[in-house]
Each structure stands twice: as C-alpha cells, then as structure tokens.
Legacy VTK file of the C-alpha trace (Angstrom):
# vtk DataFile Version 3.0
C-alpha trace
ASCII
DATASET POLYDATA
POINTS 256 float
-48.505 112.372 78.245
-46.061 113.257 81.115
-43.220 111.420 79.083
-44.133 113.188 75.701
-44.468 117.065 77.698
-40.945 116.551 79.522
-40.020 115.834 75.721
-40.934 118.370 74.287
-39.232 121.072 77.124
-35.579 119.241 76.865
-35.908 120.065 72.685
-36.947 123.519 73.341
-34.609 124.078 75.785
-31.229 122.546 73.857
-32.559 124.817 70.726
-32.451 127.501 72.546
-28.772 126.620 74.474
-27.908 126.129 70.221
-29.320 129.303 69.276
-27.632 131.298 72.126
-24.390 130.158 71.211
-24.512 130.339 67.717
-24.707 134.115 68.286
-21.841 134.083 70.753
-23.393 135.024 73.766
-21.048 132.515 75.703
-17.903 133.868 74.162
-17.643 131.663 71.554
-17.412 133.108 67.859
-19.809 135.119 66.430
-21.242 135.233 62.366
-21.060 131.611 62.041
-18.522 130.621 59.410
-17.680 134.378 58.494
-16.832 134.913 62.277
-14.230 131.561 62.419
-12.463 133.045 59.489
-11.544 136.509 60.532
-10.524 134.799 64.233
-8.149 132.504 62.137
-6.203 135.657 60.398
-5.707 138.226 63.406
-3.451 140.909 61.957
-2.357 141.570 65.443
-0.939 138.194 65.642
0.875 138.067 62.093
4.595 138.291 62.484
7.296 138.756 59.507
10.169 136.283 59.548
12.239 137.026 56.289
12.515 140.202 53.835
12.095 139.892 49.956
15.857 140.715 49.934
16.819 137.479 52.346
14.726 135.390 50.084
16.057 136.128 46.744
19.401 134.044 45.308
22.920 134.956 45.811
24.792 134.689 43.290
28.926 133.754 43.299
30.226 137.182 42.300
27.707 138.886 45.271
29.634 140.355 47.733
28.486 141.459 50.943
28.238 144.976 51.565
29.649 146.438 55.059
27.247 148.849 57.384
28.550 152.015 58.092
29.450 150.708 61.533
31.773 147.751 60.263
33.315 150.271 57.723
34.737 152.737 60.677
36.286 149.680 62.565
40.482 149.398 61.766
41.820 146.141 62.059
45.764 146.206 62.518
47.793 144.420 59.912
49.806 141.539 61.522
53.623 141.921 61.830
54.135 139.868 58.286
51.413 141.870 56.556
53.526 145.137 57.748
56.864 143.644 56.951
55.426 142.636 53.169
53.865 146.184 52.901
57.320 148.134 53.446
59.280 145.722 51.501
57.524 146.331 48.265
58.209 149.743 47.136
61.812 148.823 47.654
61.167 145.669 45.384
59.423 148.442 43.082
62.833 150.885 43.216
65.069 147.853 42.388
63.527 146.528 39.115
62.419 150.190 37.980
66.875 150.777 37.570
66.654 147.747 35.641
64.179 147.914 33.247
65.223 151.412 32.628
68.925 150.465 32.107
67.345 147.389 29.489
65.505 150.365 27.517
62.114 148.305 27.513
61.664 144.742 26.186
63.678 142.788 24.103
63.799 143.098 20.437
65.112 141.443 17.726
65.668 142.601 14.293
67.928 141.495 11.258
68.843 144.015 8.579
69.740 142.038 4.479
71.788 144.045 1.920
74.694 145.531 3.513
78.211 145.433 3.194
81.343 144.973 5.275
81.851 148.806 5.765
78.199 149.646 6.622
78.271 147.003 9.196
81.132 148.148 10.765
80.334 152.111 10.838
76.999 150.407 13.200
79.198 148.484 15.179
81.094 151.950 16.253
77.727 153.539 16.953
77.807 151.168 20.020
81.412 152.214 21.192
80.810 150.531 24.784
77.182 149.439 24.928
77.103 145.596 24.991
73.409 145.742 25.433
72.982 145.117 22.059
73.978 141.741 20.437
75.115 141.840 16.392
75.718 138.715 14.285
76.873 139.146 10.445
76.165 136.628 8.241
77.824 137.015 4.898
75.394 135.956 1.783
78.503 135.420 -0.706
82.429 134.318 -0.611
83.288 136.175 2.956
85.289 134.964 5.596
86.344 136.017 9.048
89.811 136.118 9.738
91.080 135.835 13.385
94.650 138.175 13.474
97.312 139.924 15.815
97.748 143.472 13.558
101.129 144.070 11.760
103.649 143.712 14.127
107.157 146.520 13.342
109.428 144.177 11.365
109.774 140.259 10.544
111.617 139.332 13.608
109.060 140.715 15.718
106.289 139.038 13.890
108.438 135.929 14.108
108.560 136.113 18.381
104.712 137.129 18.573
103.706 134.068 16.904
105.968 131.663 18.875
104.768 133.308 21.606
101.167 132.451 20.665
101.946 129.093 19.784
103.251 128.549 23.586
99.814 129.538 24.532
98.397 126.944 22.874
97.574 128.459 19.926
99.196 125.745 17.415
98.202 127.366 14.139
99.565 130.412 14.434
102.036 131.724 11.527
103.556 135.220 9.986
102.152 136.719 6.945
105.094 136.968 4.724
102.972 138.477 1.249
103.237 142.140 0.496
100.931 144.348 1.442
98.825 146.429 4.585
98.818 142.644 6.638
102.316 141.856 6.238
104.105 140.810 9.502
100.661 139.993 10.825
100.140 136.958 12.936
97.369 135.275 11.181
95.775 132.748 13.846
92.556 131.616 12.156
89.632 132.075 9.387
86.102 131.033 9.577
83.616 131.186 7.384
80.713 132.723 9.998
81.124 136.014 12.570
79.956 133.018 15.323
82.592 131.274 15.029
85.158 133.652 15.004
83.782 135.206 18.120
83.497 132.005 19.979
87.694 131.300 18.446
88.248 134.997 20.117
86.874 133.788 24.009
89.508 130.659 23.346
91.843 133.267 22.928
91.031 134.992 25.690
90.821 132.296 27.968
94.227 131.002 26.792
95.550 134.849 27.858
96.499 135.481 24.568
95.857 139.831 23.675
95.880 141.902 20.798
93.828 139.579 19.022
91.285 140.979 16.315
88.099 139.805 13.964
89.429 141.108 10.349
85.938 140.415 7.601
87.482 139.631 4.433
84.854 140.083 1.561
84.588 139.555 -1.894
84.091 143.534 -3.355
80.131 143.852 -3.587
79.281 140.932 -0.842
76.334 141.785 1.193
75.853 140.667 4.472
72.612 139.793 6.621
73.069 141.775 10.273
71.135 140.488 12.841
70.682 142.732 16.099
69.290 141.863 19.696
69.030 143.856 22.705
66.569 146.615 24.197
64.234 147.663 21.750
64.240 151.074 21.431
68.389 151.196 20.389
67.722 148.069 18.140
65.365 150.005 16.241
67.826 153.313 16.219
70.765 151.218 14.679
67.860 149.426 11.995
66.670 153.034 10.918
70.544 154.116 10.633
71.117 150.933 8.510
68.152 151.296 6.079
69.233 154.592 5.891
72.483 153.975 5.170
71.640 151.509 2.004
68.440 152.017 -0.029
69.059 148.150 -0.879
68.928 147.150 2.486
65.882 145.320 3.873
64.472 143.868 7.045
64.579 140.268 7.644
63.885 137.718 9.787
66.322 137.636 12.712
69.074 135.056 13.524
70.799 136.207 16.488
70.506 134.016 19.428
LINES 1 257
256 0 1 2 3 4 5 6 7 8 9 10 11 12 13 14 15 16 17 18 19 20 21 22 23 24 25 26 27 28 29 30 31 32 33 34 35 36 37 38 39 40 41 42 43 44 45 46 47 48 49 50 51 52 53 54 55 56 57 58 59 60 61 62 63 64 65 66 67 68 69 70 71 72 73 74 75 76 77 78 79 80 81 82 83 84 85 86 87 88 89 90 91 92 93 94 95 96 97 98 99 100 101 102 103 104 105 106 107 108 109 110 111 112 113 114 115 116 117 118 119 120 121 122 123 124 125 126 127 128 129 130 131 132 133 134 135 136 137 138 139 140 141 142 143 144 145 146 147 148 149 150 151 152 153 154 155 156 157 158 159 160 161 162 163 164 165 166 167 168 169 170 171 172 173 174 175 176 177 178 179 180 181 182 183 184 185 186 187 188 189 190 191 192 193 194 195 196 197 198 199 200 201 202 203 204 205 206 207 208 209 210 211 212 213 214 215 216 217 218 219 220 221 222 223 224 225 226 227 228 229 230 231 232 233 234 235 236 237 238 239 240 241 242 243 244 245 246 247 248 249 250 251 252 253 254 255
C-alpha cells in the first residue's frame, strides 16, 4: 500500500509540474501551439534585405541614373581629351570652306539633243570654273579636230608646223584649201571629245601652245553632253540646256 500511495503522489505531482508549464508560468511559451507561432514571427525582429526595385531585371539598354550628389561632382578632362576638344572646331572650320567651295555633293547629269553651238554657248557659261566636268559625245558623223588657228600667211604656217613637228608632234601639216582654216596647222582629229582632250595634255606636256579643240559636225548632228561637278551648278547649266532646245532631253550620264 506504501508502494501504490508514493505512486500515486509522483503522478499528481508531474501533472501538475505539466500543467504549470503548459501555461507558462516558468517562462516558457504560453497558448500552446498558438503561443509557439506568434514567438516564431516577432515583427520586432524582421529585417528587410532587398527593395522590389533591386529585385527586378535589368535590362541591356538600362542605364544607371546618377544622385544629385554624383551629378555636382566635375571630373577634369585629361590633357588628350582637352587637346581633342580644341582641335575639333578647327577640323569643323576647315571642311566647312570646302564643302562650300564644292557647292554640295556631287552630281551627275547628261543632257541628249543638242548641237555643236548649244554646247559651246554652256561651255562659256563656265568661263573659269573647272568644277564642273563636260564630255560631248556626238550621236552622228562629228569629229574633233585638234588645230593651231590660222596663222598670217603660208610661210608662217609653214615654220609653226615644223616647229611642232620638232616637238614631237610628227603629224603635223598646213591647211592649204580655201577657206576660214586656211594656213591652219592641223595636228589631229578624233572621233570622241575624250580623246581629243587627252591628245591636248600630250600637247601640253610636249610644251607645244596655241593649240585648240575645233568640233566639226555634220549640219543637224546632235550631241549627248554629259556634266559632273557640284550639284547645284550642274543642275543650272541642265535647266539652261533644256531651255535652250525643246528637243533636248535628260539622259543617263557618261562622264567619268
């Protein structure tokens, strides 16, 4: 009976130790499950790592933006960076002359239908200007005849072609038939304006002077004039050509 009442006082007395601290009275957790729940999430202890903004994707093109600090801050150029900076407006003030001078970009237009004498009243609307580059192609029975003018009498005409031919010009002779080229010192015909100009550098380079590009057409030849150089006096001289000739017509260009 002894055994059985000591027993019996150890149950009661670990039921109550189990009931005591099931309420917390020892400083354990109180409300049971409830209670170990709201000590696991303590608001006090909750700490934010990263912003929505950090967590989202960057993509290639993002740039970051500066803080109003950052933005205030100048950072000196280097020497090379100031060198580069004061060298190009003067780069800008030497091509601005230039394209100026070239009247904007390059065009190049060819003009069909005219004749010898509308060609050359455009080539005197250039007087000096060598910007703009003319080629005239005849479309029927022209040729281009490379000449020293009319020279005062035979004899004269007779000395300005041997002295020619001692330049190396070995096919140089007089004109002996009546008319406005008598006593001329014929020195070659071709049957393009290229080739006659390229035959008038020879010349040149030989030393030879006085030389001249004669176009000898068949009455009512028409030629093809091709035209290259800045574009807005190409298209001045095209206007003054189609104006010129009611025939005339643009066409696709051959200078080169």
């Amino acid at each position: 009976m002894t055994f059985l009442r000591t027993l019996f006082f150890l149950l009661l007395t670990a039921n109550v130790l189990f009931l005591i601290m099931g309420r917390g009275m020892f400083g354990g957790v109180a409300g049971g499950e409830p209670g170990r729940l709201s000590a696991q999430i303590d608001p006090a202890k909750i700490r934010i790592v990263a912003s929505a903004d950090a967590a989202r994707p960057v993509t290639p093109d993002a740039q970051p933006e500066s803080s109003p600090a950052q933005s205030k801050i100048d950072v000196p150029a280097s020497p090379a960076q100031q060198q580069s900076a004061a060298a190009a407006p003067a780069a800008a003030e030497a091509v601005s002359p230039a394209a100026a001078a070239n009247g904007g970009a390059e065009r190049c237009t060819a003009v069909a239908g005219l004749t010898s004498e509308q060609i050359a009243a455009l080539k005197s609307k250039l007087q000096n200007d060598d910007s703009v580059k003319m080629q005239d192609r005849a479309l029927d029975g022209s040729s281009w005849w490379v000449n020293i003018p009319p020279q005062a009498d035979r004899d004269a005409a007779v000395r300005r072609a041997e002295e020619v031919r001692g330049q190396g010009v070995g096919g140089a002779f007089v004109i002996r038939e009546e008319g406005e080229h008598r006593n001329a010192v014929s020195l070659g015909l071709f049957k393009s304006d290229v080739s006659a100009q390229e035959f008038m550098r020879q010349l040149q380079a030989k030393g030879v002077k006085g030389a001249r590009i004669t176009v000898r057409s068949v009455p009512g030849t028409r030629h093809v004039l091709s035209m290259r150089g800045p574009a807005d006096r190409v298209g001045e001289l095209v206007e003054l050509a189609l104006a010129a000739n009611s025939g005339a017509k643009r066409e696709e260009c051959q200078a080169r």
